[in-house]
C-alpha positions in Angstrom: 5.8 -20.1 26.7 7.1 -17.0 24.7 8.0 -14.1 27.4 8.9 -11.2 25.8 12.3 -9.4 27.3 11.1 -6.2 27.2 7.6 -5.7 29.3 6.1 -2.6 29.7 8.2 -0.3 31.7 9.3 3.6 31.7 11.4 2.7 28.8 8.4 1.0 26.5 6.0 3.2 27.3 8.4 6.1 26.4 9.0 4.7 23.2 5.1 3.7 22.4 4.5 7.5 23.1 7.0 8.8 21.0 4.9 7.2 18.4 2.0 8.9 18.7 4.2 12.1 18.9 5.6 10.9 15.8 1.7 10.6 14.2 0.8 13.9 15.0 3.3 15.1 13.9 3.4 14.0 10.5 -0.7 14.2 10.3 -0.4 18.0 11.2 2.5 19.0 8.9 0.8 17.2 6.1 -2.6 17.8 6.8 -4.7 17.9 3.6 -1.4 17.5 1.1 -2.4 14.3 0.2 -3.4 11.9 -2.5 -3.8 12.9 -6.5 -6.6 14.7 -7.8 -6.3 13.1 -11.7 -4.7 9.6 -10.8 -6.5 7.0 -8.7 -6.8 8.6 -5.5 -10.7 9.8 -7.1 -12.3 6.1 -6.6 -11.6 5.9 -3.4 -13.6 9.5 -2.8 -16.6 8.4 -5.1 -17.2 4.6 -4.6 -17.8 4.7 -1.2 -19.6 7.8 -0.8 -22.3 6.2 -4.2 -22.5 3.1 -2.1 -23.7 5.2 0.7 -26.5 5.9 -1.6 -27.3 2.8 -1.8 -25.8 1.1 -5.1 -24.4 -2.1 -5.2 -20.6 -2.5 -5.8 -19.3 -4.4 -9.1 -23.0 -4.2 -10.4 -23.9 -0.8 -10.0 -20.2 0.3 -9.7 -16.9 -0.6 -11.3 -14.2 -1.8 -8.6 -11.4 -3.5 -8.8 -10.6 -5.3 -5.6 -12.5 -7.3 -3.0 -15.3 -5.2 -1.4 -14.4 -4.8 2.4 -12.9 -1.4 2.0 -15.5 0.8 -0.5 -18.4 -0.8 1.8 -16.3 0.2 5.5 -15.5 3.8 3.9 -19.4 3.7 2.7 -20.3 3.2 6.4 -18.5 5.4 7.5 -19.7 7.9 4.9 -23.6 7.0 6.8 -22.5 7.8 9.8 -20.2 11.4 10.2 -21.2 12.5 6.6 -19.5 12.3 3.3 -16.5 14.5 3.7 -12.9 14.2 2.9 -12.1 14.8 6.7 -13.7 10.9 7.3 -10.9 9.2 5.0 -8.6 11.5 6.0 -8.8 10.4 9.4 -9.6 6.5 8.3 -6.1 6.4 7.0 -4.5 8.3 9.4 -5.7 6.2 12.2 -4.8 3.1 10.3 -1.1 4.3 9.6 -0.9 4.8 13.7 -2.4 1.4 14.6 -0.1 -0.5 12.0 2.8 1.2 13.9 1.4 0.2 17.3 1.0 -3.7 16.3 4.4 -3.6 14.8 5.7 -2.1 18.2 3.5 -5.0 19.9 4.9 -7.5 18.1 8.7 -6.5 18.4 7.7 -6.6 22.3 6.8 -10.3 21.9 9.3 -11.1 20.0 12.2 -9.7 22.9 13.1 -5.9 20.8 11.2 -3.5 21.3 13.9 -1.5 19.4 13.2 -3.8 16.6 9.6 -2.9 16.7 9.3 0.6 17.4 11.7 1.3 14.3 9.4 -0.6 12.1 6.6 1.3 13.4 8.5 5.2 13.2 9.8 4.1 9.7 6.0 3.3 8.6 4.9 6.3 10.2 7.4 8.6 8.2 6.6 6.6 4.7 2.6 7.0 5.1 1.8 11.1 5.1 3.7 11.9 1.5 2.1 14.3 -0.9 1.2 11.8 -3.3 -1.3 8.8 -4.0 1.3 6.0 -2.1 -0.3 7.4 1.4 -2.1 6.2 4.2 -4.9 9.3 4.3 -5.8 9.8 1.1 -4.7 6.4 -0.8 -4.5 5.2 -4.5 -6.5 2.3 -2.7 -8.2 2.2 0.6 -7.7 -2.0 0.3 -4.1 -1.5 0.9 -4.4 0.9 3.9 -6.8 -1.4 5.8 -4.6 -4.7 4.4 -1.5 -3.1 6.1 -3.7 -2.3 9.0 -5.2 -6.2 8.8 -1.7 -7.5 8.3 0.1 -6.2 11.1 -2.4 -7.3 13.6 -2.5 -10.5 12.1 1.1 -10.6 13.0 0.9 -10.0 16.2 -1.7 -12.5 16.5 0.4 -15.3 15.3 3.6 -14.4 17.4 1.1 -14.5 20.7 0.2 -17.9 18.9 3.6 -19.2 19.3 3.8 -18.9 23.1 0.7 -19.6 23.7 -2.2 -22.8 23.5 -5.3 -20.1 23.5 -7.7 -20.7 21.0 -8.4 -17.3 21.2 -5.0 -16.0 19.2 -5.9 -18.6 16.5 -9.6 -17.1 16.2 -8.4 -13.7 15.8 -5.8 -14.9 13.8 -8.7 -16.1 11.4 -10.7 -13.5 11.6 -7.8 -11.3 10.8 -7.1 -13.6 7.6 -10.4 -12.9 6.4 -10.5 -9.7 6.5 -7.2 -9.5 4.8 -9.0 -11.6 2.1 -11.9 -9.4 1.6 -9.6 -6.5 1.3 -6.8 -7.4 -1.2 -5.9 -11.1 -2.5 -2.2 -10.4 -2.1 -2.8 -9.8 2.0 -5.1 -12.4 2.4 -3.0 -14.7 0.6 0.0 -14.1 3.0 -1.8 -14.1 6.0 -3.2 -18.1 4.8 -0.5 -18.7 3.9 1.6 -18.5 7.1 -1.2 -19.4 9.1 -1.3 -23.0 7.3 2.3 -23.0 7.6 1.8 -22.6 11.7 -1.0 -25.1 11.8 1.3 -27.2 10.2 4.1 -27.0 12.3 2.2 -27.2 15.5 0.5 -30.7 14.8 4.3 -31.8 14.2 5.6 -29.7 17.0 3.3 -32.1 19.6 2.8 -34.8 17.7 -1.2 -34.4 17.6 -2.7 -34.1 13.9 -5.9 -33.6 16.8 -4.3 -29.8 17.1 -4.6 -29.6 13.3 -7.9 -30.1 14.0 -9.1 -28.0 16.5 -6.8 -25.0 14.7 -8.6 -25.2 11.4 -11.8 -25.8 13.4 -11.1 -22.4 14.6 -10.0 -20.4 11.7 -13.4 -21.8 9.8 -15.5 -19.0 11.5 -13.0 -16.8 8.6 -13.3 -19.1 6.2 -16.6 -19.4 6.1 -16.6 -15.3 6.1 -14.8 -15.3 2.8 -17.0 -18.0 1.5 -20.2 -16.0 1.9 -18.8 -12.7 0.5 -17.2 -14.5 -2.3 -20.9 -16.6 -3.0 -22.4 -13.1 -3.1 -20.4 -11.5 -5.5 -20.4 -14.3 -7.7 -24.0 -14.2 -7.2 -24.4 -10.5 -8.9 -23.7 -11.4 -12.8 -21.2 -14.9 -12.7 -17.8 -15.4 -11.1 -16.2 -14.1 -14.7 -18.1 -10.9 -14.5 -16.0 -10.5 -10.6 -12.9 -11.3 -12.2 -12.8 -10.9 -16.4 -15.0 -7.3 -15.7 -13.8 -5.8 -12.2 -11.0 -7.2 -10.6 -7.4 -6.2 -12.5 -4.8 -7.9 -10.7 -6.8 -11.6 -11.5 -4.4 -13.5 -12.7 -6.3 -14.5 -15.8 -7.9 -10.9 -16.4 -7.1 -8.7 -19.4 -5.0 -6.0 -18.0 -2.2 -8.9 -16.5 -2.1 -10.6 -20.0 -1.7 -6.9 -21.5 -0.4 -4.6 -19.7 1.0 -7.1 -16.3 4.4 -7.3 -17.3 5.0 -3.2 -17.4 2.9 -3.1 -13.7 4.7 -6.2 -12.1 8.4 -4.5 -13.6 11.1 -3.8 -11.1 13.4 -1.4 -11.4 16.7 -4.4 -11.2 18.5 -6.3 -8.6 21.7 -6.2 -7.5 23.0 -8.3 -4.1 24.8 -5.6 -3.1 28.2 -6.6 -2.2 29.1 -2.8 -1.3 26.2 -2.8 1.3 27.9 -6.4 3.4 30.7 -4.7 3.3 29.8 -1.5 5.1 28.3 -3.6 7.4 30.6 -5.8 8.9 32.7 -2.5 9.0 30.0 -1.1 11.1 29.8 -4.3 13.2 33.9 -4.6 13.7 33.7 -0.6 15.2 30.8 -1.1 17.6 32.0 -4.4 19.0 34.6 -2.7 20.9 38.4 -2.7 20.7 39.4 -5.6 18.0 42.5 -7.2 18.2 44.7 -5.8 15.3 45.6 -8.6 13.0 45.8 -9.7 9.6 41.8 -10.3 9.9 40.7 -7.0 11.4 43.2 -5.0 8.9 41.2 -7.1 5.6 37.8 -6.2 7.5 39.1 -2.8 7.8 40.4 -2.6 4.0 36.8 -4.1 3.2 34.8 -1.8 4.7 37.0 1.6 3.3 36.7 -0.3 -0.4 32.6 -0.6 0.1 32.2 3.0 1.3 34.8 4.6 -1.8 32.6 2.6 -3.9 29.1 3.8 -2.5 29.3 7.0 -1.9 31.4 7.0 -5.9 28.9 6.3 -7.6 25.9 7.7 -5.7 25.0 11.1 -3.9 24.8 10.8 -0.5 21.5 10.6 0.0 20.9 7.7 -2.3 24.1 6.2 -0.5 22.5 6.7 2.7 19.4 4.6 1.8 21.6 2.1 -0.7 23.1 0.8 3.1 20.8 1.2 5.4 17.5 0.7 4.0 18.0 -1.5 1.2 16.2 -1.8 -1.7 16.2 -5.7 -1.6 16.0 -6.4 1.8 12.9 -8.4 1.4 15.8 -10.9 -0.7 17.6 -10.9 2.6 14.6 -11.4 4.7 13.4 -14.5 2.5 17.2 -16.0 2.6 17.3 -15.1 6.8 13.2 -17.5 6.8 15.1 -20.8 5.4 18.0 -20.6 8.2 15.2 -19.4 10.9 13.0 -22.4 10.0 16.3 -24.6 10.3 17.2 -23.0 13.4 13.7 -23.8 14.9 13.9 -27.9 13.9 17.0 -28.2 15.4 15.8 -26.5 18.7 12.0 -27.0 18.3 10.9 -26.5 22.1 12.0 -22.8 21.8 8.4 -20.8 21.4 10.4 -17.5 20.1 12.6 -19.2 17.4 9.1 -20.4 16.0 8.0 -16.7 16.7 10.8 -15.5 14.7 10.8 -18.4 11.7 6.8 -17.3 10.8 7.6 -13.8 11.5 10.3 -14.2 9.0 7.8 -16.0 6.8 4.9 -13.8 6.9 7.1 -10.8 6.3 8.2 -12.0 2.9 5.5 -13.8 1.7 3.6 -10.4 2.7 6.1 -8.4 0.7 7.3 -10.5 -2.4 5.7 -8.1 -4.7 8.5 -5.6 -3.8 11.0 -8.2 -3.3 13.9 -6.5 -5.1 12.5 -2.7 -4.8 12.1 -1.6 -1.7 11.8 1.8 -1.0 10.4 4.2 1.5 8.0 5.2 -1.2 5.4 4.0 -3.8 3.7 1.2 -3.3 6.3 -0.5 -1.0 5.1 1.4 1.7 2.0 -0.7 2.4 4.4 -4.1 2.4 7.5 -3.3 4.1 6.3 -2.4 7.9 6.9 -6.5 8.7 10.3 -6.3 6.7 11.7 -4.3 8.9 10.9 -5.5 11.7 12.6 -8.4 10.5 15.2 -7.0 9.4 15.9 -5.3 12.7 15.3 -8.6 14.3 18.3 -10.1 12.5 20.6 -6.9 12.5 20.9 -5.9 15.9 22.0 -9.0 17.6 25.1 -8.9 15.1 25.9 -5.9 17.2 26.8 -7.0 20.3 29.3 -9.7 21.6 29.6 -11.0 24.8 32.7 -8.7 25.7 30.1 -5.4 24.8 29.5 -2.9 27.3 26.0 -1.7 27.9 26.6 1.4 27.1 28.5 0.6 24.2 25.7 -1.7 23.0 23.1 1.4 23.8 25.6 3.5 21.6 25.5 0.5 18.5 21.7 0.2 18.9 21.2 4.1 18.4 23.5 4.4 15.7 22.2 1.8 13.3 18.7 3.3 14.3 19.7 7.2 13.2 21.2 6.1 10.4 18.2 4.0 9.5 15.4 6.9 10.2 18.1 9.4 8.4 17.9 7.8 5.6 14.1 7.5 5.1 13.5 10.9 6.2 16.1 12.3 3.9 14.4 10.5 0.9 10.9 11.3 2.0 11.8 15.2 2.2 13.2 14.9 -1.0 10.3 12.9 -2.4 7.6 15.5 -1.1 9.9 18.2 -2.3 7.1 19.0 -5.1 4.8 19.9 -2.3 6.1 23.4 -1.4 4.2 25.4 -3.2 0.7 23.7 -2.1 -2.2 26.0 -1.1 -5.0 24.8 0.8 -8.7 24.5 -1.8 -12.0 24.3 -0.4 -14.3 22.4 -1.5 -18.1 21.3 -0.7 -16.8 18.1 0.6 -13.3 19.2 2.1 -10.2 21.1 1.9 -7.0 19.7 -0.4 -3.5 21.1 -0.6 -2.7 20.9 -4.4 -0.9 23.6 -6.7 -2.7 26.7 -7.3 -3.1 26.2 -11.1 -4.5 23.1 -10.1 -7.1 24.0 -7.9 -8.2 26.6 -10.6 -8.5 24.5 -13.2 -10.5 21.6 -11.5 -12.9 24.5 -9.8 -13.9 25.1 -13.4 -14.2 21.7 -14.6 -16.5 20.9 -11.2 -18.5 24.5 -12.3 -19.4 22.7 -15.2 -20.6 19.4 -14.4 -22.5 21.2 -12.0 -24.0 23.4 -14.1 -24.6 20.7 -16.8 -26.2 18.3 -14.0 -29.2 20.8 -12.9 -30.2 20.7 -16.4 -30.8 17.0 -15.9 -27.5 16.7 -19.0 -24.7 14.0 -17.5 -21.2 14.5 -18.1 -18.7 11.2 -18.6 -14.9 12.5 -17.2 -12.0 10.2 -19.5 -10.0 8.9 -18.9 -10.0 9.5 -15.6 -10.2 12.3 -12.5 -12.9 10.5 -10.6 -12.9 12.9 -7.9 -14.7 15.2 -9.9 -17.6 13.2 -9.7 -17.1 13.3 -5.8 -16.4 16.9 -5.3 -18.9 18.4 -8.0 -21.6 15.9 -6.0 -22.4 14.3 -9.6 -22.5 11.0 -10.8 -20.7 8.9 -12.9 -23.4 7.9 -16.1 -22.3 4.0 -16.5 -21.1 1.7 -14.2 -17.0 2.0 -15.6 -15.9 5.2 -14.4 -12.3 5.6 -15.2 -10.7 4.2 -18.2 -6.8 3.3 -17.8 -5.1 1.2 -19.9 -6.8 -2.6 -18.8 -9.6 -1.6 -17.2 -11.9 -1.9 -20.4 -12.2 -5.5 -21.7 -12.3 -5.8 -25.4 -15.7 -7.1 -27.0 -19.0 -7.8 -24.4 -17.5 -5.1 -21.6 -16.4 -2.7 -24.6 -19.8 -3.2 -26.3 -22.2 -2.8 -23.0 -20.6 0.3 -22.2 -21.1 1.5 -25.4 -24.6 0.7 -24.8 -25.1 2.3 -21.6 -23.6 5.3 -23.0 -26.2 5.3 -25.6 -29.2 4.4 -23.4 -28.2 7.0 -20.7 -27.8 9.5 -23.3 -24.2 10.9 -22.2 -24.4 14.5 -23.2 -20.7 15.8 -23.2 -17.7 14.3 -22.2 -14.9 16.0 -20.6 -11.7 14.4 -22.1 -8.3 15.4 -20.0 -4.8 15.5 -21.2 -4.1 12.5 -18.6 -1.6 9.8 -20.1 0.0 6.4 -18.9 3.1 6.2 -20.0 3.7 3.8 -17.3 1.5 1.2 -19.1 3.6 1.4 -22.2 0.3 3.2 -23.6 0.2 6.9 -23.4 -3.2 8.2 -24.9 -6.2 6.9 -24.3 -8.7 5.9 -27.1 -5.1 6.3 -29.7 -3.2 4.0 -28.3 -6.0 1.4 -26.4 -9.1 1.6 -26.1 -9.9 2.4 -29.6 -13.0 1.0 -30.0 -14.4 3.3 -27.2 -12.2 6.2 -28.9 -13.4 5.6 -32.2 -16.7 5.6 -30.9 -16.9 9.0 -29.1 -15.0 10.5 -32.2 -17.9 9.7 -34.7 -20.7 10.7 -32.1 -19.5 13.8 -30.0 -17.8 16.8 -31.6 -14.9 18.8 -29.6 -16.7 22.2 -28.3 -13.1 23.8 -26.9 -11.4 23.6 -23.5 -13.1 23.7 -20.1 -10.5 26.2 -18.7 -10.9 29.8 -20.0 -7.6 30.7 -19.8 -4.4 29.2 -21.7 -2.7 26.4 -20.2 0.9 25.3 -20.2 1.6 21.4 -22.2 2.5 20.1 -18.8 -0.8 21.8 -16.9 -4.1 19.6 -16.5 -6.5 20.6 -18.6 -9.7 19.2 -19.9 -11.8 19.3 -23.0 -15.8 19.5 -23.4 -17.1 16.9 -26.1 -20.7 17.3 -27.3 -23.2 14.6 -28.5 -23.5 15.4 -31.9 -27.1 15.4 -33.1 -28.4 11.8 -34.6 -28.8 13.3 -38.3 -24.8 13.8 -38.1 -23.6 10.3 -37.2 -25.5 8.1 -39.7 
């Protein structure tokens, strides 16, 4: 049976409660400073709170990923109101339960150290002013998958000390959920959970606990099955994944656009980072005897720092050794020798903890394989990563000739360093938020610049205005949380348009359509680009057709904002439907 080392005691508890300090914290200081007003962040405001009204998601409503999220957030919406307060606190409370399970399972697996860093590191990463954020997310799906995920961890390490159906259950049930969230989760979690089955039916020689495992994982099967029938039910399986979902592996924005999305920013098996730390290791194991050995570690180690801290500031050199961008590289490499490790002993229940934890951790994260950052989206991945990786660092610290107190000192050292290095880069990275003031709106305050604020107040004026005399307003190609904050609604089904969300030919030409048949009034089209698509204008350089279109039937009126606005300033313009005499 897997018996964790480290119980509960004055110790643990300490360290679970410095979590929560941790939490409140960061949720205070950041209060309200997060997400993006123009850039995703808006869907996740507006789905849910349309669903609420009672529409019917992909039908009714474009969305891009599985359902479970909009619908939660949508019931949530029913019962404490629609407010910005109710996601803020969604996410929030997600980012501290993903830090809790990842303490939980470091417990299990005999570190607590190994787990609370995990957790503190996820904790700082998840309240930066941006749309990468737990509160106020570019997607909901990923906070609740990271959420979904960690649990599911923790379910599987209990697993592996354990013959209760119950941990395989929950372990289902939690691979589900993960499912109906976001493929790339659920995907993971099934992954490593057939990989367990797998290796417990050869572990006791019994294909019938094959059996009774999958037996009690089909209650989430079965789940997934019955959502999946459903949406495939509304209009067709390739209306699901050809006109909604983006990341389908067959779907026009990954032939089109996939390769500049999926793009890393390079790889490099940093040779400079081993040999800082074998340095590190050699000084914290105590006295070392002084031979030719100890003087080429030593020479090894002075050679890796010179050429670190050469060639990059110090913060970046900070994080370049000890938080690596490809650490999940490291992690995947670490699974193969774990999983040899456990055949060779296969009656130890915490090297088959550590060999799926291993597993999970980079199947989870293998979309940020070689860019791993305390930022972005890497910050929904990398919680299980580090646990890992704390997992296989910290034994290399001690030796059997180490003092307690000198292993306390190696343990806190490599753990400042560590939380340094991501709170240096996460300052630095939320720099842009100094000169946030808090604006209040209808449905909640946000912390955005002044400017900002300003202009979106007038661009909300007018769809308001507009909408009490019964004339709709389309936003392009994007800012969906004007919809949400002016209490309007989108007129079609699509309501942003980024580079691949608009299928050339039957999606292109029913929007077209809708926009026609709900006679769309005035557009109001925004100076928002996407370069990072390799496309920067929309309806110039894709989505023509639809550009083309609006050209020959709606005439430019002038700018929403009264005042001038600087080229790098939001800023929107009002479109009018021309009259039908002027478009033949």
């Amino acid at each position: 049976m897997l018996t964790p080392e480290n119980g509960w005691n004055l110790t643990t508890r300490a360290a679970l409660f410095a979590l929560v300090v941790i939490w409140a914290v960061k949720l205070v200081s950041t209060w309200t400073a997060w997400g993006n007003l123009t850039v995703d962040s808006g869907h996740e405001m507006y789905v849910p709170s349309v669903l609420a009204e009672g529409k019917a998601l992909y039908k009714d409503v474009w969305f891009m990923y599985f359902p479970a999220a909009p619908y939660f957030n949508s019931y949530l919406f029913r019962l404490f109101g629609v407010h910005l307060n109710v996601l803020y606190l969604a996410g929030s409370f997600s980012a501290l339960g993903s830090a809790i399970f990842l303490f939980l399972t470091g417990m299990r697996l005999g570190s607590w150290l190994a787990g609370w860093m995990a957790g503190a590191v996820l904790l700082l990463e998840v309240f930066q002013p941006s749309l990468f954020c737990f509160p106020l997310p570019y997607s909901f799906s990923a906070v609740y998958g990271c959420l979904t995920a960690t649990c599911f961890l923790w379910m599987i390490v209990r697993l592996c000390g354990s013959n209760e159906k119950v941990w395989m259950f929950g372990a289902g049930i939690a691979a589900a959920a993960a499912m109906l969230l976001k493929l790339e989760f659920g995907a993971a979690c099934y992954a490593a959970l057939g990989v367990l089955i797998v290796v417990r039916g050869l572990r006791q020689q019994s294909w019938k606990i094959v059996l009774k495992d999958f037996v009690a994982i089909l209650p989430g099967l079965l789940l997934c099955t019955a959502v999946i029938g459903w949406m495939v039910s509304l209009r067709g399986a390739e209306f699901i994944t050809q006109e909604n979902f983006m990341s389908w592996p067959t779907s026009y924005f990954i032939k089109t656009y996939g390769k500049f999305w999926l793009e890393s920013t390079g790889f490099s098996l940093n040779a400079a980072l081993l040999g800082i730390w074998q340095g590190i290791v050699l000084a914290v194991r105590g006295k070392p005897e002084l031979n030719y050995r100890t003087v080429l570690r030593i020479a090894l180690f002075v050679l890796a720092a010179a050429q670190l801290f050469s060639s990059l500031a110090w913060r970046e050199a900070l994080l370049a050794m000890f938080f690596p961008r490809d650490m999940v590289l490291y992690i995947a490499i670490a699974t193969v020798a774990s999983w040899g490790y456990f055949f060779w002993h296969p009656e130890m229940d915490r090297s088959l903890a550590v060999a799926t934890s291993l597993s999970f951790s980079s199947l989870l994260a293998f979309r940020i394989l070689l860019n791993t950052v305390p930022s972005g989206y890497a910050i929904y991945y990398n919680g299980p990563v580090i646990l890992s990786l704390f997992l296989i660092v910290l034994p290399f610290l001690r030796s059997p000739e180490t003092s307690r107190r000198a292993l306390m000192r190696a343990d806190a050292l490599a753990c400042a360093l560590c939380l340094a290095a991501v709170v240096f880069y996460v300052q630095q990275e939320g720099s842009h938020s100094a000169d946030y003031a808090p604006w209040v709106t209808e449905r909640g305050t946000i912390r955005t610049w002044p400017d900002m604020a300003a202009h979106y107040q007038e661009a909300i004026d007018f769809m308001k205005e507009k909408n009490a005399l019964g004339q709709s307003v389309l936003s392009i190609p994007e800012d969906t949380s004007l919809y949400f904050l002016s209490k309007t609604h989108c007129p079609t089904r699509v309501y942003q348009f980024t580079p691949g969300v608009l299928v050339p030919g039957k999606m292109t030409d029913e929007l077209i359509s809708e926009i026609e048949r709900k006679h769309v009034r005035y557009l109001l089209w925004s100076n928002r680009i996407s370069p990072e698509y390799g496309v920067a204008r929309f309806g110039t350089d894709y989505d023509t057709r639809l550009g083309d279109y609006l050209r020959k039937n709606y005439r430019e009126v002038g700018p929403v904002i009264k005042e001038g606005v600087s080229a790098e300033d939001w800023t929107a313009f009002i479109w009018e439907r021309k009259a039908d005499s002027e478009t033949r």
